[in-house]
C-alpha positions in Angstrom: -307.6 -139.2 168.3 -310.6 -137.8 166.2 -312.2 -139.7 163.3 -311.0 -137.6 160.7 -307.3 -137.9 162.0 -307.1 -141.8 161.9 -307.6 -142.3 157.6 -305.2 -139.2 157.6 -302.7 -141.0 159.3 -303.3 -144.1 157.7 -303.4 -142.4 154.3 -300.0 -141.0 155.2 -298.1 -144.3 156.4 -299.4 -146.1 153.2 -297.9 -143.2 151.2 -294.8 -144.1 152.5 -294.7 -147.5 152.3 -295.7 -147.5 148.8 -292.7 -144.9 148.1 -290.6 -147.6 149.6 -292.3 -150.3 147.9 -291.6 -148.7 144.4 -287.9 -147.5 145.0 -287.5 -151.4 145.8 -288.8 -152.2 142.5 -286.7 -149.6 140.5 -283.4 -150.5 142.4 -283.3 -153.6 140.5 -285.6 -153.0 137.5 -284.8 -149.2 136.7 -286.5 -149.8 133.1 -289.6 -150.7 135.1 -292.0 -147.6 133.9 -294.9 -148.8 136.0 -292.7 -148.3 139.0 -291.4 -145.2 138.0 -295.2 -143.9 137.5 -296.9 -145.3 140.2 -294.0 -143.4 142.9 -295.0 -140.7 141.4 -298.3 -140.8 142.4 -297.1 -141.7 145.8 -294.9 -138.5 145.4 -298.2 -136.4 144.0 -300.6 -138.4 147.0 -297.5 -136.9 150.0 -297.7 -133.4 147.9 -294.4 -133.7 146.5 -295.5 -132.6 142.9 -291.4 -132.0 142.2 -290.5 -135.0 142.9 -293.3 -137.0 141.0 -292.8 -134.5 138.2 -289.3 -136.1 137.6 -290.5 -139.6 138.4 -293.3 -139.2 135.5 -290.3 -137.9 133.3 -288.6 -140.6 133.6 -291.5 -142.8 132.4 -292.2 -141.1 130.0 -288.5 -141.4 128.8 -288.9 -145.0 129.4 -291.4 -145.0 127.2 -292.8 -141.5 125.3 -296.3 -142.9 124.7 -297.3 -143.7 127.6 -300.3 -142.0 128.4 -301.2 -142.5 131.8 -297.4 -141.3 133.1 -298.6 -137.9 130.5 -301.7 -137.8 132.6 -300.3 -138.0 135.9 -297.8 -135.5 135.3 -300.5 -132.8 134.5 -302.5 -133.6 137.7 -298.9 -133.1 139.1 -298.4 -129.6 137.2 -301.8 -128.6 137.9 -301.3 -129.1 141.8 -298.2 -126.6 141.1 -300.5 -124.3 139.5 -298.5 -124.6 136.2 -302.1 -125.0 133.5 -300.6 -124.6 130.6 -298.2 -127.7 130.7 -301.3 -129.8 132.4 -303.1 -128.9 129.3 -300.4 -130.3 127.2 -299.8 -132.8 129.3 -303.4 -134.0 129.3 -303.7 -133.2 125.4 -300.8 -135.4 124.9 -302.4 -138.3 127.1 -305.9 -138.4 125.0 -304.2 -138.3 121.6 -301.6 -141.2 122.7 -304.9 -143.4 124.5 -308.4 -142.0 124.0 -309.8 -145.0 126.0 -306.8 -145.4 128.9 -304.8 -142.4 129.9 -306.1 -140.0 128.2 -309.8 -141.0 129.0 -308.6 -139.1 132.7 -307.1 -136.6 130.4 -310.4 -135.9 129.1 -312.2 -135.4 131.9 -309.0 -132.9 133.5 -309.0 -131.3 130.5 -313.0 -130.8 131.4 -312.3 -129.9 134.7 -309.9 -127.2 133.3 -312.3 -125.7 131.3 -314.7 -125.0 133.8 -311.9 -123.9 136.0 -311.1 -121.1 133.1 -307.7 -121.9 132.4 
């Protein structure tokens, strides 16, 4: 096995075990918001942007100013392609959290910009 292939693989089996992780922790707990977001990253990290998409709505349901699930879901939209809801995504992050959520909503929204979208 080559170098490169190894944190691949490793990268991938963590993925995994953190989606399992965090589906243990909503099965019991399905108010947990933390849960909900962080298997969406794992979702967004295995390039399942769908599936985090609706894990980010539902923290976001759980708790609609939350910015850091508002963040996540525009790196999620913008891995899709879809730039117009990351920007309002990302928009919505920095006026909920300047200094949290939206601080990485700053610096996407940046990125975008100099992307020209």
């Amino acid at each position: 096995m080559c170098k490169q292939t190894i944190p691949a693989a490793l990268a991938a089996a963590l993925t995994l075990a953190a989606l399992a992780d965090f589906s243990r922790a909503i099965a019991p707990d399905p108010d947990n918001k933390n849960a909900w977001r962080e298997r969406g990253r794992a979702y967004s990290q295995r390039g399942n942007f769908d599936r985090a998409i609706a894990d980010y709505n539902e923290a976001i349901r759980l708790d609609p100013e939350y910015a850091w699930a508002y963040n996540n879901r525009g790196v999620a939209y913008s891995q899709k392609g879809d730039y117009r809801r990351a920007r309002a995504d990302w928009e919505q992050a920095l006026r909920l959290d300047p200094g949290g959520g939206g601080a990485n909503a700053r610096r996407n929204l940046e990125w975008l910009r100099e992307q020209g979208h």
